[in-house]
C-alpha positions in Angstrom: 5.2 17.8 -3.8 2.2 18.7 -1.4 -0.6 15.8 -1.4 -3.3 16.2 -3.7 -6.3 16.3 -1.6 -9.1 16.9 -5.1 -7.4 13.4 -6.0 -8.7 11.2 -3.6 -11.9 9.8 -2.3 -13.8 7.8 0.3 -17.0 6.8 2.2 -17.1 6.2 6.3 -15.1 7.3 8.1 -11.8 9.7 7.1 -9.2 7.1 6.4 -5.7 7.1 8.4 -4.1 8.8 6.1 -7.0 12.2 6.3 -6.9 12.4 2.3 -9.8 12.9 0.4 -13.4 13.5 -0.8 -16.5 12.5 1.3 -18.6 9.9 -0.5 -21.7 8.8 0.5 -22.3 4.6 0.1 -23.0 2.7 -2.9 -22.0 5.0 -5.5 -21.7 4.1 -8.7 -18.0 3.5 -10.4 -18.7 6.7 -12.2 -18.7 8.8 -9.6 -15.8 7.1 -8.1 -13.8 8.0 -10.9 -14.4 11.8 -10.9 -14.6 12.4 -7.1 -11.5 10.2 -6.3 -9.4 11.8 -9.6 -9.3 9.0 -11.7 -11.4 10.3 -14.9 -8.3 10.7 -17.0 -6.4 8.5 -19.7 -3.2 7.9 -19.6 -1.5 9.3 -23.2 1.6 8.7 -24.8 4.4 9.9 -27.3 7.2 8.9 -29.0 10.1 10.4 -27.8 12.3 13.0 -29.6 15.5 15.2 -28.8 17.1 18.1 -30.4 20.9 18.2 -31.8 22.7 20.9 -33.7 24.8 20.0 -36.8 27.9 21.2 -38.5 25.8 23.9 -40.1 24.4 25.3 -37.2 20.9 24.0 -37.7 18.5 22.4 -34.2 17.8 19.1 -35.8 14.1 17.1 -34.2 15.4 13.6 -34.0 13.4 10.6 -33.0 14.7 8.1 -30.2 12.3 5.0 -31.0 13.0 2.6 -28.1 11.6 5.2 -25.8 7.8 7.0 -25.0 6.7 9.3 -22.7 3.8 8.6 -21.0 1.2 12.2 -19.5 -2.0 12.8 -18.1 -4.8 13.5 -20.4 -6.6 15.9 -18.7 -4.1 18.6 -17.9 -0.8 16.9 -20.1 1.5 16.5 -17.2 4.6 14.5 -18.2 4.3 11.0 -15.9 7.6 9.0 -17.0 9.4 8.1 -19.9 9.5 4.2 -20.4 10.1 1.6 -22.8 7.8 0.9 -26.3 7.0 -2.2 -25.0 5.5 -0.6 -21.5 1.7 -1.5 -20.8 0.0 1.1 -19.0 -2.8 0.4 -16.9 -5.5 3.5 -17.1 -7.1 5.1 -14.3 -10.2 3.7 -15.2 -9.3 0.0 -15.3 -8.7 0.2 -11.5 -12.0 1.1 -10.6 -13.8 -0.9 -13.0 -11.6 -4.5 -11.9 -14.1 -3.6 -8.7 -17.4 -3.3 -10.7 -18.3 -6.9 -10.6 -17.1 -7.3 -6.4 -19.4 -4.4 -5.5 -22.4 -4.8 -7.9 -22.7 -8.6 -7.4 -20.9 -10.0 -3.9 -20.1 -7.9 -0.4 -17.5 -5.9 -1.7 -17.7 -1.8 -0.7 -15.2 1.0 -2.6 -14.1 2.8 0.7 -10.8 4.9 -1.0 -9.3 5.4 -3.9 -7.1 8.3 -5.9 -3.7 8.8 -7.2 -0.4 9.8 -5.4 2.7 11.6 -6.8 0.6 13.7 -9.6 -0.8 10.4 -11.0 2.5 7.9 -11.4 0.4 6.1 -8.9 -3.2 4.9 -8.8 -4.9 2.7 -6.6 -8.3 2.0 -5.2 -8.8 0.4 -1.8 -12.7 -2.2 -1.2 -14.1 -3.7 2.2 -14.5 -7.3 1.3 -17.2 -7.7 4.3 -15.0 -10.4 6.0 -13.5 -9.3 9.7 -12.3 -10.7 12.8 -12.7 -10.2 16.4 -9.7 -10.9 18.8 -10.0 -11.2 22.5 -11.0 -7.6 24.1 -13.4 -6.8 20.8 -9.9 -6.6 19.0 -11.3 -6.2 15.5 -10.1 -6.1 12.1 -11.8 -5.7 8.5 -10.6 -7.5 5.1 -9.9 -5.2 2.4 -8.8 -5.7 -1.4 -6.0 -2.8 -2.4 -5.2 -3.0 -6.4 -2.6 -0.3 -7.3 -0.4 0.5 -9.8 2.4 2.6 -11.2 3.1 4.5 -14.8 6.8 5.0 -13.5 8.3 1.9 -12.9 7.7 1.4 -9.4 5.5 -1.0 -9.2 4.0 -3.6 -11.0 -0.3 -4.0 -10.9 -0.7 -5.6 -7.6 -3.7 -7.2 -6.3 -3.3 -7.2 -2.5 -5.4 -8.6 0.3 -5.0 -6.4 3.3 -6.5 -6.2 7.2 -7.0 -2.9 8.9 -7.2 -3.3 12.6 -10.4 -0.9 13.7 -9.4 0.9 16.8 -6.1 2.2 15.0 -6.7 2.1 11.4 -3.2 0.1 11.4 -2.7 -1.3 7.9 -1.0 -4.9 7.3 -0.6 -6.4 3.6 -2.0 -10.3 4.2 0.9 -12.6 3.6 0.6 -16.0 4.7 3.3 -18.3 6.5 2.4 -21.3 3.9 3.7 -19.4 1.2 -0.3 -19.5 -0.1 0.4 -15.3 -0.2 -2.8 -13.1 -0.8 -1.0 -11.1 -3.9 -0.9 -10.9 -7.7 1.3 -9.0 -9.3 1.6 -8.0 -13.1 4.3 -6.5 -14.6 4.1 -4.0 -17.3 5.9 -5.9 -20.0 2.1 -8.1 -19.9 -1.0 -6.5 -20.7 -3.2 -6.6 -17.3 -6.5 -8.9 -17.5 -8.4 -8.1 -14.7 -10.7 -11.5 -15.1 -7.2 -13.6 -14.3 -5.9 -11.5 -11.6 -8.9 -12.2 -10.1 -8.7 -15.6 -10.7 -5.4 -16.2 -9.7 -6.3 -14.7 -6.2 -8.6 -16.6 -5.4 -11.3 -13.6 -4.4 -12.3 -16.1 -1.6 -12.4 -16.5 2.3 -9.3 -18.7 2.3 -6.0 -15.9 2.9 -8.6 -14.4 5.1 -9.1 -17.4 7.5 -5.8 -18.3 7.9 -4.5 -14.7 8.1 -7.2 -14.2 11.4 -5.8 -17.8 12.6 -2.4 -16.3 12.5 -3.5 -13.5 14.5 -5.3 -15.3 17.0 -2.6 -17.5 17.6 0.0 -14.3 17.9 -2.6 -12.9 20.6 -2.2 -16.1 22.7 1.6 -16.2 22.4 3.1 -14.2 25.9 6.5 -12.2 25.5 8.5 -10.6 27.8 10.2 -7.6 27.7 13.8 -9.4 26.5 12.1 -11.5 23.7 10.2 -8.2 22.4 13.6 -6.2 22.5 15.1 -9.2 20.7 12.2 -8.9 18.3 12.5 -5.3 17.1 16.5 -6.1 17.0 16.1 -8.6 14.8 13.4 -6.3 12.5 14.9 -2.8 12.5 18.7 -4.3 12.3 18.3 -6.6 10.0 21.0 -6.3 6.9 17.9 -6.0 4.3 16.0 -3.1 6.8 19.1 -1.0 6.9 19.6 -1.1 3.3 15.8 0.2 3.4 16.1 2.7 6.1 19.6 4.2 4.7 17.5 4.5 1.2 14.7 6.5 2.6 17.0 9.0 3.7 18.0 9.5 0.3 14.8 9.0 -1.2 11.4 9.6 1.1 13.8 11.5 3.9 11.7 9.6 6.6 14.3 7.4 8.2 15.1 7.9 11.7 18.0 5.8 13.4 17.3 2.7 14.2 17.5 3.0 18.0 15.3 5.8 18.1 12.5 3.9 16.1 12.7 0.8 18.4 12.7 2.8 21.6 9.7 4.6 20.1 8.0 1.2 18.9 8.9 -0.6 22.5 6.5 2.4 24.2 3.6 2.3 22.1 4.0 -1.6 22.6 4.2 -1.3 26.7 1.2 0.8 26.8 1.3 4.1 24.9 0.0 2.4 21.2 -3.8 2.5 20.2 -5.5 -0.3 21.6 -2.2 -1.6 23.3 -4.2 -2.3 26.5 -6.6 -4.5 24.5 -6.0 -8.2 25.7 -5.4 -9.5 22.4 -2.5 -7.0 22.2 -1.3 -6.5 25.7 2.1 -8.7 26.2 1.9 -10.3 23.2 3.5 -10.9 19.7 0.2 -9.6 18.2 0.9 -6.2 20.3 4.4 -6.2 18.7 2.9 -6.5 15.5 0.3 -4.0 15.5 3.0 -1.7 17.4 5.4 -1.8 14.2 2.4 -1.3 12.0 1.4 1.7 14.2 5.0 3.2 13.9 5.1 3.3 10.8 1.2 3.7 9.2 1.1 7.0 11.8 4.5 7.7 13.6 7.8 7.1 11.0 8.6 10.7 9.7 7.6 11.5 6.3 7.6 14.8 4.0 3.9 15.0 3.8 0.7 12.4 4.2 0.9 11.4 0.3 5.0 10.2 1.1 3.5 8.5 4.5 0.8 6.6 2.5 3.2 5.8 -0.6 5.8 4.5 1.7 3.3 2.6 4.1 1.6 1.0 1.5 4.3 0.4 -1.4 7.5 1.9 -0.2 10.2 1.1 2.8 6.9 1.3 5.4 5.3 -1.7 4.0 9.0 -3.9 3.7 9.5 -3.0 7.7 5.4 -4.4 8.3 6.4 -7.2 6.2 9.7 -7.6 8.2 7.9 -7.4 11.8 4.9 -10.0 10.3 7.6 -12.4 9.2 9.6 -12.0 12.8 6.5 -12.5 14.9 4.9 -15.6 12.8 8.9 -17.0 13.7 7.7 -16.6 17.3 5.0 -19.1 16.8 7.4 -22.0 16.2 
């Protein structure tokens, strides 16, 4: 499927991922909707199928455990799912933002659909940021997202975005305090409790830029950092997810390749690698793997890239290399 440029929007500067339609600041949830393609319901239908009988006549019969769910505005087919499926519409992801950007610091800066509109997701500035040794900086962000095709439940993400390579990493927090809610679509989603139940505060965010600060002071040498990507790239639970993206997102490349490629952006060839915060350090491994795979893994086309860094086998390997270099710590 080739990406859907009309369905995606943002202010600033183009995102990583080059997609979308140029907003100017402050605009209202209104025009969100129509410039980033989310100004469509979500429909559905009961499910029917056609059989022949002894006579030779087409018989419409209904199969009432199932509905199809399409797009209101041009009635593309988006999944067929259980009765007792709750959608989430388009709309409801922009408005869960109305609130954060009319009343606190919070700024829309993307938002759209991928894969024809079985995923929609919007993507805020929360105004918190970080600075690192060598004006190493990274912004705060709020990603909510959801799926009509059963890959993924409503998630409420807290995520950083390191400045001088766009390099996205979902916050998740050695404490086990985590910076995500999930909903599933068996529950109806209530946007006032998601918010709630995050929290919507400084807290992930303070101890997330403590985490990093303390990865930029911790010193590796070139056999702990090939030890590192060993243990993230070969790990039994990676190679289950690199072996299913050559079936599925066809962006897998073997695992030596990948960690040969990772080790040079992380010895000098990586944006920002000569930073101090990141030069010989865990946090330079880090932002190496989230590099790789946020601009360098193969992918089919920028919507796969984003899909996969964001929900798919690219955000399991970040998670992977965030778990491996908080270990370093101990």
């Amino acid at each position: 499927m080739a990406h859907l440029i009309e369905t995606m929007a943002y202010v600033g500067e183009t995102p990583w991922h080059g997609l979308g339609n140029e907003l100017s600041p402050k605009q209202p949830i209104e025009v969100w909707a129509k410039q980033a393609g989310l100004d469509w319901r979500i429909e559905s239908s009961d499910v029917s199928y056609m059989a022949n009988n002894d006579k030779g006549h087409n018989l419409i019969l209904p199969f009432a455990e199932q509905k199809v769910l399409y797009r209101s505005d041009n009635f593309e087919p988006l999944s067929v799912v259980s009765q007792r499926y709750q959608e989430v519409q388009p709309r409801e992801i922009l408005e869960f933002y109305r609130d954060l950007t009319e009343q606190s610091d919070f700024e829309l800066e993307t938002a759209g659909v991928l894969k024809g509109g079985r995923k929609l997701w919007a993507l805020a500035r929360t105004g918190q940021s970080a600075t690192l040794k060598g004006k190493d900086v990274s912004n705060g962000y709020l990603l909510l997202a959801t799926a009509c095709d059963g890959t993924l439940a409503t998630t409420a993400q807290f995520t950083s975005i390191r400045v001088v390579c766009n390099n996205t990493l979902a916050i998740s927090l050695a404490d086990g305090s985590g910076g995500v809610v999930k909903v599933p679509h068996s529950t109806s989603f209530d946007a006032d409790k998601v918010k709630q139940q995050l929290g919507v505060s400084v807290k992930q965010w303070n101890q997330h830029s403590y985490e990093m600060k303390q990865l930029s002071e911790r010193r590796v040498t070139q056999a702990e950092a090939a030890n590192y990507l060993s243990r993230v790239f070969n790990d039994q639970d990676n190679n289950i997810i690199l072996f299913n993206s050559a079936k599925k997102e066809k962006d897998a490349v073997p695992n030596a390749k990948a960690m040969n490629k990772v080790m040079q952006m992380f010895n000098g060839q990586g944006r920002g690698a000569d930073l101090d915060a990141a030069r010989d350090t865990a946090y330079g491994l880090l932002c190496s793997i989230t590099e790789y795979v946020d601009h360098e893994r193969r992918a089919m086309n920028t919507d796969n890239r984003l899909n996969s860094a964001w929900f798919g086998a690219g955000a399991k390997l970040k998670q992977k290399g965030l778990e491996e270099s908080l270990l370093m710590l101990a």
